[in-house]
Backbone bond lengths (Angstrom), bond angles and torsions (degrees), N, CA, C in turn:
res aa  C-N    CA-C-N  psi(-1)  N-CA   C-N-CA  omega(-1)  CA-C   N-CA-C  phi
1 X - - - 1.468 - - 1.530 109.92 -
2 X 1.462 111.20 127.56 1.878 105.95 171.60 0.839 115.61 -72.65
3 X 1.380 127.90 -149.35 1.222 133.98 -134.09 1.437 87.16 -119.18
4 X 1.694 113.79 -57.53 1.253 106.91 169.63 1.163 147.72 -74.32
5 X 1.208 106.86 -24.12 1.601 113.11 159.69 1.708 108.41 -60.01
6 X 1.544 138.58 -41.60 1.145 118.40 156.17 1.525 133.86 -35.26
7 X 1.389 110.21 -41.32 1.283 132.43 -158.04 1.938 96.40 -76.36
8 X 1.410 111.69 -53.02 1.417 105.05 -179.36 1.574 92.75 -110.91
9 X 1.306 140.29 76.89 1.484 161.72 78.55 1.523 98.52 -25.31
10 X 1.582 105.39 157.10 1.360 131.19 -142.87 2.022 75.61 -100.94
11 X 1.359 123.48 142.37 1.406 126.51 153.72 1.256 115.24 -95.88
12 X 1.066 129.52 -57.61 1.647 148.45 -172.06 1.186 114.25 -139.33
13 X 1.969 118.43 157.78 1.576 121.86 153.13 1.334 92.91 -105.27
14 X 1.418 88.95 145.49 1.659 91.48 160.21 1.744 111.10 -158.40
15 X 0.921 121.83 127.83 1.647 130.92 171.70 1.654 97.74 75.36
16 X 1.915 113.97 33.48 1.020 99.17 179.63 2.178 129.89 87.81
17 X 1.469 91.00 1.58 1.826 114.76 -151.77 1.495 91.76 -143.87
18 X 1.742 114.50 100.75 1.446 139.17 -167.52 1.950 92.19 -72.31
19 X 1.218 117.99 103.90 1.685 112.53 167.05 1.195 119.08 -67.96
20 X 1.387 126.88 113.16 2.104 110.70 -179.00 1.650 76.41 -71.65
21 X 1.617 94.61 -165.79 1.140 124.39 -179.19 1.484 115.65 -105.39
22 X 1.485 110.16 -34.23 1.678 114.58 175.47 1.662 97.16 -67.04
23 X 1.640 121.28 -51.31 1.181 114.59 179.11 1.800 111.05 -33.78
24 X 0.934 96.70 -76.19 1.689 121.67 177.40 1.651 119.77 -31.76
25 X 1.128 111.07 -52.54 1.204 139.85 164.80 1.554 112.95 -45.77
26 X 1.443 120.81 -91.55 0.944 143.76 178.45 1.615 127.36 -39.60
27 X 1.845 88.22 -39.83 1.667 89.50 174.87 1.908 96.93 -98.21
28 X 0.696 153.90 70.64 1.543 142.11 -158.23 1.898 79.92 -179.43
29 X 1.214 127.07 -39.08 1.531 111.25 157.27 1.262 121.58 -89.93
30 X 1.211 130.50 -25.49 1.012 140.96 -179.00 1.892 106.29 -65.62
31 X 1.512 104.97 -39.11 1.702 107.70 164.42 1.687 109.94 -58.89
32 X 1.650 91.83 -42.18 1.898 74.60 -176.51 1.482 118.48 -59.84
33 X 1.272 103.40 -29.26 1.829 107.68 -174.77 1.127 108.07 -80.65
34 X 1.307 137.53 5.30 1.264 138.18 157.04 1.458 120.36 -72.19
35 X 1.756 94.98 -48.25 1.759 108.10 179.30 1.470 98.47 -73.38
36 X 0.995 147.77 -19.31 1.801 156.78 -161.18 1.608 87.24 -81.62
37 X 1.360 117.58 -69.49 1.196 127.65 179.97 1.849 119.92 -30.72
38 X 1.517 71.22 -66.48 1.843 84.82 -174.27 1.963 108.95 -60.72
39 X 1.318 105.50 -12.49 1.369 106.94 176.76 1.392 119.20 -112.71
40 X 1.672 105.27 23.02 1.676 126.50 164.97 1.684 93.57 66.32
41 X 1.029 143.10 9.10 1.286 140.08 -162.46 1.843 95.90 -87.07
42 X 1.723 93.03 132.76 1.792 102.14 176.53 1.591 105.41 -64.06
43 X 1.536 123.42 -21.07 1.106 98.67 -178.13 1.610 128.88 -90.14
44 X 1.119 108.64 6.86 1.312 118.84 167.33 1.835 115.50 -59.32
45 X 1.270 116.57 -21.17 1.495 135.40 144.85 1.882 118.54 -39.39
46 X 0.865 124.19 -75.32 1.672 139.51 157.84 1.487 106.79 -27.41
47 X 1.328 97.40 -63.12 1.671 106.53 -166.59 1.640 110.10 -65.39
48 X 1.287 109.46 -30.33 1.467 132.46 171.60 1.430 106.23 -53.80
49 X 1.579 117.00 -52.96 1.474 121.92 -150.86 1.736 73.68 -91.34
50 X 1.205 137.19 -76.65 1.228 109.26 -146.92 1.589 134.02 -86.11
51 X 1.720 113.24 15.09 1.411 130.89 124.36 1.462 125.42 -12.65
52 X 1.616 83.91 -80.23 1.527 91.69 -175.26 1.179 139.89 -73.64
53 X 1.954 93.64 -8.31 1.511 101.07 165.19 1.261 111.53 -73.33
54 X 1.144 134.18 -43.22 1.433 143.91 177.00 1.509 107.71 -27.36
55 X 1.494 94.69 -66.77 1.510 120.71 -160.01 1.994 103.80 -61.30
56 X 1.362 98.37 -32.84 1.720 71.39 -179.00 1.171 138.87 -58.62
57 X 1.566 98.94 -16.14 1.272 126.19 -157.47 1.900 93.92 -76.44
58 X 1.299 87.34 -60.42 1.750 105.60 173.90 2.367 112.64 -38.27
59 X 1.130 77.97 -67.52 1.661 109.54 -167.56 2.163 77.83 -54.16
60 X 1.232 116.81 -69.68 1.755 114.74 -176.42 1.093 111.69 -47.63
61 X 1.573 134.27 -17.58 1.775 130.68 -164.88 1.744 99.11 -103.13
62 X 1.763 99.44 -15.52 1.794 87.01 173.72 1.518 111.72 -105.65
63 X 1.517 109.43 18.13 1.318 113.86 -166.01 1.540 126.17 39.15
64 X 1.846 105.03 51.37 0.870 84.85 154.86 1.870 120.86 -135.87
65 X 1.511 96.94 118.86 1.613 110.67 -170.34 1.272 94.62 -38.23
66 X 1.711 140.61 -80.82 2.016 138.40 -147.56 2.068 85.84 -39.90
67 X 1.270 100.38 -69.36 1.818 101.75 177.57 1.558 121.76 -9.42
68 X 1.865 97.40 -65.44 1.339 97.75 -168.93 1.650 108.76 -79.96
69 X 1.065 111.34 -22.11 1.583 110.39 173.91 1.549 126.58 -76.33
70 X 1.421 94.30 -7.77 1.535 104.94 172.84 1.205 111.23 -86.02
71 X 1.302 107.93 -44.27 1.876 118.18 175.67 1.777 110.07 -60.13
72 X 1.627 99.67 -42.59 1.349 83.63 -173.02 1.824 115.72 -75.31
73 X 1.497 118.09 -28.74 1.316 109.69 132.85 1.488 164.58 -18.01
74 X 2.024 79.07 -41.75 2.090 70.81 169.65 1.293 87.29 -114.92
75 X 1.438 139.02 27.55 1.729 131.52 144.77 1.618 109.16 -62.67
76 X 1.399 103.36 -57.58 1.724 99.98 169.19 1.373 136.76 -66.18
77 X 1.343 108.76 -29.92 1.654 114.24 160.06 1.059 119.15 -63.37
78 X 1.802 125.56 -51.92 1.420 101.08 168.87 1.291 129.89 -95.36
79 X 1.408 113.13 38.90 1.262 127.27 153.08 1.865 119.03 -73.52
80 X 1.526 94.30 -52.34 1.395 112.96 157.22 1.784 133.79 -36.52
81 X 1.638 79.58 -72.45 1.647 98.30 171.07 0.939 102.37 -48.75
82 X 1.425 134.60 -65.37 1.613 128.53 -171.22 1.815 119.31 -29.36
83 X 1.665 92.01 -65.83 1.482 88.70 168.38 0.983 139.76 -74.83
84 X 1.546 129.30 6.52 1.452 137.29 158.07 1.350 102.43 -60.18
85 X 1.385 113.03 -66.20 1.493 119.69 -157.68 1.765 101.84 -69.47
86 X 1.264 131.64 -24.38 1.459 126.44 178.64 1.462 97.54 -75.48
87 X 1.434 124.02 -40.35 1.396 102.14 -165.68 1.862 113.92 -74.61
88 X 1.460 103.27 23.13 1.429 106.51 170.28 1.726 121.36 58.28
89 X 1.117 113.51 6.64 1.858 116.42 -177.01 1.686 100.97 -46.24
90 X 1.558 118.68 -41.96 1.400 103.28 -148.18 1.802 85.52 -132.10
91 X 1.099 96.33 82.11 1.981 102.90 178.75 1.380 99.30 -111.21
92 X 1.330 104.12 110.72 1.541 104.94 163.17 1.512 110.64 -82.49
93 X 1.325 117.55 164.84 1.384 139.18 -157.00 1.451 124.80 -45.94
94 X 1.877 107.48 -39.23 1.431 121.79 165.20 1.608 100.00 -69.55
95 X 1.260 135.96 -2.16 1.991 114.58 -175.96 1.595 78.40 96.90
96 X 1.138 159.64 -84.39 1.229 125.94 -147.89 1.157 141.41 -57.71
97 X 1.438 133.61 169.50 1.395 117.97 173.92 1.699 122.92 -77.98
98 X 1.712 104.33 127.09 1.229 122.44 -172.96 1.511 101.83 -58.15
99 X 1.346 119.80 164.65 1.587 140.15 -147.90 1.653 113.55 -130.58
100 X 0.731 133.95 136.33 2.085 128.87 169.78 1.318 99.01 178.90
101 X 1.547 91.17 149.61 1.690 116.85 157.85 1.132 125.45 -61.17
102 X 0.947 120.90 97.95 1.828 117.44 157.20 1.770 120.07 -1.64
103 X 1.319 92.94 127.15 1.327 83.04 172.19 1.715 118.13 -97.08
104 X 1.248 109.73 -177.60 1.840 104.80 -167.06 2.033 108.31 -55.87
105 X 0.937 75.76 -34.44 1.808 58.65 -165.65 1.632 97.08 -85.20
106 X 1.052 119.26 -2.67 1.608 125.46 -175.74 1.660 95.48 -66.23
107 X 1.696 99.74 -53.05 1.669 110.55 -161.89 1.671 100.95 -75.88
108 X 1.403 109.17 -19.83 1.758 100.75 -169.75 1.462 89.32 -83.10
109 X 1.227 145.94 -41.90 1.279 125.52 -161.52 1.853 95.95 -92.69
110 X 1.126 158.17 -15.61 1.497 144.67 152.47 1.820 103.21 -56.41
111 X 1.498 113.69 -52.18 1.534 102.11 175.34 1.709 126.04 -66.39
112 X 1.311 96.52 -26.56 1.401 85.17 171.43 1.855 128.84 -101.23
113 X 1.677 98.27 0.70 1.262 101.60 162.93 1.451 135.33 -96.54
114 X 1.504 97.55 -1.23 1.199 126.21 156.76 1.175 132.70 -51.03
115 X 1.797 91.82 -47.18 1.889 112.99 -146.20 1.553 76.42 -79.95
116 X 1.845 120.00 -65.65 1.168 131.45 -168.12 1.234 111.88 -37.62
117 X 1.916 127.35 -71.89 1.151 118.80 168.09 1.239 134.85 0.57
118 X 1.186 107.09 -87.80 1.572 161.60 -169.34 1.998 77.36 -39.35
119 X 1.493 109.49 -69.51 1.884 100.89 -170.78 1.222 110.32 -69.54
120 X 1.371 108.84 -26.08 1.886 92.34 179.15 1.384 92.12 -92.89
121 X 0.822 169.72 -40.33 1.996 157.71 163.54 1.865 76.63 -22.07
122 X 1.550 125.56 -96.57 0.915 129.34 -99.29 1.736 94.87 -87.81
123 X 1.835 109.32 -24.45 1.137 129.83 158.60 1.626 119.00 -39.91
124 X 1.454 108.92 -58.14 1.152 104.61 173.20 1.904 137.54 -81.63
125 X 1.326 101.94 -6.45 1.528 131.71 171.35 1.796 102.39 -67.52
126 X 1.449 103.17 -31.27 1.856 109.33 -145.11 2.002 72.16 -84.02
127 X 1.586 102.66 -47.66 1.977 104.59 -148.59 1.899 86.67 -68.64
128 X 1.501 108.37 -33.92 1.559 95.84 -159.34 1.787 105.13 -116.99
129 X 1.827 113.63 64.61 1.582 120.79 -173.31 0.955 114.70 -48.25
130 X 1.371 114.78 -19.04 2.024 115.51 179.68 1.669 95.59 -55.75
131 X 1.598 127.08 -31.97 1.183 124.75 -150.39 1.846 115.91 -90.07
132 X 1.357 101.73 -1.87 1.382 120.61 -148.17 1.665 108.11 -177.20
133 X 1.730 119.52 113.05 1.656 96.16 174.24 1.768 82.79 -93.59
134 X 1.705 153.34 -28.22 0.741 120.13 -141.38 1.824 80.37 -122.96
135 X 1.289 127.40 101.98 1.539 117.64 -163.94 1.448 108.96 -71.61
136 X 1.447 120.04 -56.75 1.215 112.04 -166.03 0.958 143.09 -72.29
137 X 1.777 111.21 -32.71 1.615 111.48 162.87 2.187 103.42 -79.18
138 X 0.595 121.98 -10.07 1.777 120.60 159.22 1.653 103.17 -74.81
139 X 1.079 130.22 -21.35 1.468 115.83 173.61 1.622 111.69 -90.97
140 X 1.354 110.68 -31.52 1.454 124.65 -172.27 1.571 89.79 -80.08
141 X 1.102 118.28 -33.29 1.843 93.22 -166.90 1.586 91.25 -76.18
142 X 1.432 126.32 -50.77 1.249 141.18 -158.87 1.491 110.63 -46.73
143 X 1.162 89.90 -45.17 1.916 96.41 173.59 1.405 121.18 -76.82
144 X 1.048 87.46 -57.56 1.886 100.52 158.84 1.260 116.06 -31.12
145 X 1.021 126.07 -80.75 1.945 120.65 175.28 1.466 96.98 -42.44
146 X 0.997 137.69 -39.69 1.869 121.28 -141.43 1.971 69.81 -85.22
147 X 1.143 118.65 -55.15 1.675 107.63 -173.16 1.378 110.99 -37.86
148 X 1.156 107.58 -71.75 1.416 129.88 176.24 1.681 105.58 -26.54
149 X 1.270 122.65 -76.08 1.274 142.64 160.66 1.817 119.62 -10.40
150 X 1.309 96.97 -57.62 1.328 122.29 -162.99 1.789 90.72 -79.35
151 X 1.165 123.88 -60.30 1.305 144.13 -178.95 1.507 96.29 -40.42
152 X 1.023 116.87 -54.01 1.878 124.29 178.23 1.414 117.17 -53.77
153 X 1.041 88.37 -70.68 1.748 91.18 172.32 1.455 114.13 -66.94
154 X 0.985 143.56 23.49 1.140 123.97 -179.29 2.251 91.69 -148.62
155 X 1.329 93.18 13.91 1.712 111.80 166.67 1.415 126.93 51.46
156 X 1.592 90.73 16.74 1.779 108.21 171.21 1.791 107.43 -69.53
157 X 1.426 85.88 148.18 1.881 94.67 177.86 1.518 105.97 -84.48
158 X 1.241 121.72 -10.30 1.700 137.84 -176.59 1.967 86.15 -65.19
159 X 0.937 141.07 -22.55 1.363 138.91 -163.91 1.228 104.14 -99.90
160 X 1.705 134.20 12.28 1.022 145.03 130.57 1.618 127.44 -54.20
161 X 1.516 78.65 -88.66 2.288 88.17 166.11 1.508 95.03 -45.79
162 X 1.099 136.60 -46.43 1.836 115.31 -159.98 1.372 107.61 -55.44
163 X 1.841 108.03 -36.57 1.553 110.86 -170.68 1.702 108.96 -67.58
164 X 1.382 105.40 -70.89 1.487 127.23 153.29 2.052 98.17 6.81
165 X 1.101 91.66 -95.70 1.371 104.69 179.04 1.464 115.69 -30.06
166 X 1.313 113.11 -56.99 1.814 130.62 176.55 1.428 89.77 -30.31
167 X 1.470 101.59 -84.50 1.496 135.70 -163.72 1.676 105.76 -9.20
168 X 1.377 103.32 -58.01 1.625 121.58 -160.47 1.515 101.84 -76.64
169 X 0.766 118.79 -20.24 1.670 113.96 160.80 1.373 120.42 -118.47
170 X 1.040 100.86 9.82 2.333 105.27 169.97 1.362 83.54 -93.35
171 X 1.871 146.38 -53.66 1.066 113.09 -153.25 1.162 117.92 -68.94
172 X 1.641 128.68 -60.65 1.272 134.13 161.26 2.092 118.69 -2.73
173 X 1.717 81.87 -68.86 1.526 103.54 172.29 2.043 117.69 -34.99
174 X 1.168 95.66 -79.22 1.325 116.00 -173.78 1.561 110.89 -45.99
175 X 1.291 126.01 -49.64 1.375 144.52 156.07 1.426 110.96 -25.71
176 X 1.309 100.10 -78.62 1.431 105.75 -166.29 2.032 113.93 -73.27
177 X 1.077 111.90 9.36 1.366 129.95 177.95 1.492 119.79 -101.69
178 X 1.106 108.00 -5.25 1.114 137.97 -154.21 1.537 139.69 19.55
179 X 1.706 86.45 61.91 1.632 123.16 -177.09 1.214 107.04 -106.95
180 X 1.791 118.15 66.18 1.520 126.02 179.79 1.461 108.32 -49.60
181 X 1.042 116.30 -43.51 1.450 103.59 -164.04 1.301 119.79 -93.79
182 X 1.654 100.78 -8.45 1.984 94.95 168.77 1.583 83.73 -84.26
183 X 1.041 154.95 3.79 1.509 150.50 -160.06 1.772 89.49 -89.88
184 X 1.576 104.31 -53.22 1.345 110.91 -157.31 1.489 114.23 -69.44
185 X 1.341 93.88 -33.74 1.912 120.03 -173.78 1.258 90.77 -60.82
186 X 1.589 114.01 -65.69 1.952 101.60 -159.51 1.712 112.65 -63.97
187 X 1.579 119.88 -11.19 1.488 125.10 164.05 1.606 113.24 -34.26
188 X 1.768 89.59 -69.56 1.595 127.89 177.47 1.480 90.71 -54.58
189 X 1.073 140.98 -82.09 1.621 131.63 -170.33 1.421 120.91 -17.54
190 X 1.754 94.82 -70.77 1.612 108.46 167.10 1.712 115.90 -24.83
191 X 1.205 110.42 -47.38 1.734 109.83 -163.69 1.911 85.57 -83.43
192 X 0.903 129.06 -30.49 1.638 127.27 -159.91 1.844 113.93 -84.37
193 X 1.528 97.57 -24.86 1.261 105.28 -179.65 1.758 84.81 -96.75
194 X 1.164 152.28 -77.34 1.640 150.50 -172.59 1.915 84.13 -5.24
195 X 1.691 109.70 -87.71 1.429 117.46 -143.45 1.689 90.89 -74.28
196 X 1.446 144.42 -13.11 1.055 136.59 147.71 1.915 135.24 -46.51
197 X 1.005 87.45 -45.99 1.653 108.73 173.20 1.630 109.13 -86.78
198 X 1.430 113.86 -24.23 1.804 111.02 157.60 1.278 110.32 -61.06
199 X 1.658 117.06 -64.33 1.441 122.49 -178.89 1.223 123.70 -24.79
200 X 1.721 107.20 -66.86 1.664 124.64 -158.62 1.718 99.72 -77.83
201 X 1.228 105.59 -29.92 1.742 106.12 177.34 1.239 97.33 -57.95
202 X 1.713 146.14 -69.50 0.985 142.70 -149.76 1.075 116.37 -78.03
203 X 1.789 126.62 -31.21 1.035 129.67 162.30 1.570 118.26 -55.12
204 X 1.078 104.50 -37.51 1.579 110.96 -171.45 1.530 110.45 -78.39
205 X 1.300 127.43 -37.30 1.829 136.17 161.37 1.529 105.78 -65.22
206 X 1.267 127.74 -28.84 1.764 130.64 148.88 1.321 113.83 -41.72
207 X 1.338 121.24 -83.96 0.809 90.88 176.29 1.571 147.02 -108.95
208 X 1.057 106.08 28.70 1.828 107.48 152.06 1.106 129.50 -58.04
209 X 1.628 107.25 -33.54 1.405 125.60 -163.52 1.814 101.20 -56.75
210 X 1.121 104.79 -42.21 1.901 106.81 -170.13 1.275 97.06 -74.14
211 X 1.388 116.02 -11.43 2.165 105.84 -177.76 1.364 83.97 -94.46
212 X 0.994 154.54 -34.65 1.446 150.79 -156.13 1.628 105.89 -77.04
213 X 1.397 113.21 -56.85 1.661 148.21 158.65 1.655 91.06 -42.74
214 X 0.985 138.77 -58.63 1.344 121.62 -168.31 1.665 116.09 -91.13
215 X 1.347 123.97 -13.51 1.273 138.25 167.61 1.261 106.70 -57.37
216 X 1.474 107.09 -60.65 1.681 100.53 -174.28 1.184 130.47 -89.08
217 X 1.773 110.47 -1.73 1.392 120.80 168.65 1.772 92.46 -57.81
């Protein structure tokens, strides 16, 4: 037996829903890099990249290609992200990375590269089905993370709602693919992005407040 066929080997049944182990695996770090995230920490980057290595493996044993191209996607984004956040641009005062809202044209070009994405992903899933049996929510999640993604590294709170949004069609998704436990993980997400997107909001109305305070002095 290889390495990978060990890797997506059966771990558990449970509720009727066979767990591999890459499934299991992969998203079970992929939670930590969520909590990494929500605690501005650079290493939530790492935990990112080696998720998604996990996961192709996972995402290839349910055949589904949008999956593995998403993973191999957020291998290169948070390859990226990583070095945004090391090269220190946006360090708030404790050493972590500082926090803010997008500004308007910030959010029109993530919503509309989204929106666009999202039809040519799902456009090209529909012409090439070998690539995708379910195209459109596999194009919508697919784009979705790279938003999401991008939103992180670059320390917008908009990389909350991007996840948020994911969420509501990864669970459905993952379920019916019969990837119980990325099913179960994006549950767990839901609650991680809520008190995540509390955090960075408050942090981020923190600190404006002293540029605001010094404007009108």
């Amino acid at each position: 037996m290889s390495a990978l066929d060990a890797l997506n080997g059966q771990a558990f049944t449970a509720f009727g829903q066979h767990v591999i182990w890459s499934d299991m695996i992969g998203n079970t770090i992929g939670l930590a890099a969520l909590a990494l995230g929500w605690r501005r920490s650079v290493w939530t980057w790492p935990a990112q990249f080696l998720s998604g290595v996990i996961l192709v493996a996972a995402y290839a044993s349910a055949h589904l290609s949008g999956g593995v191209g998403k993973q191999l996607l957020v291998i290169g984004v948070a390859l990226w992200g990583w070095r945004q956040w090391q090269r220190g641009r946006r360090q708030a005062q404790d050493g972590t990375i500082a926090v803010r809202f997008a500004g308007r044209r910030e959010r029109v070009v993530l919503l509309a590269g989204t929106a666009l994405g999202t039809v040519a992903v799902g456009s090209l899933f529909t012409l090439l089905p070998q690539l995708s049996w379910n195209p459109w929510p596999d194009a919508y999640i697919f784009v979705g993370t790279l938003a999401a993604m991008v939103a992180q590294a670059r320390g917008l709170v908009e990389f909350w709602f991007a996840w948020l949004l994911v969420d509501v069609v990864g669970v459905p998704l993952a379920f019916s693919s019969g990837l119980a436990f990325s099913g179960f993980v994006y549950v767990v997400y839901l609650a991680l992005v809520v008190w995540g997107l509390r955090d960075w909001w408050l942090r981020s109305r923190a600190a404006e407040r002293p540029v605001l305070e010094g404007a009108a002095a």
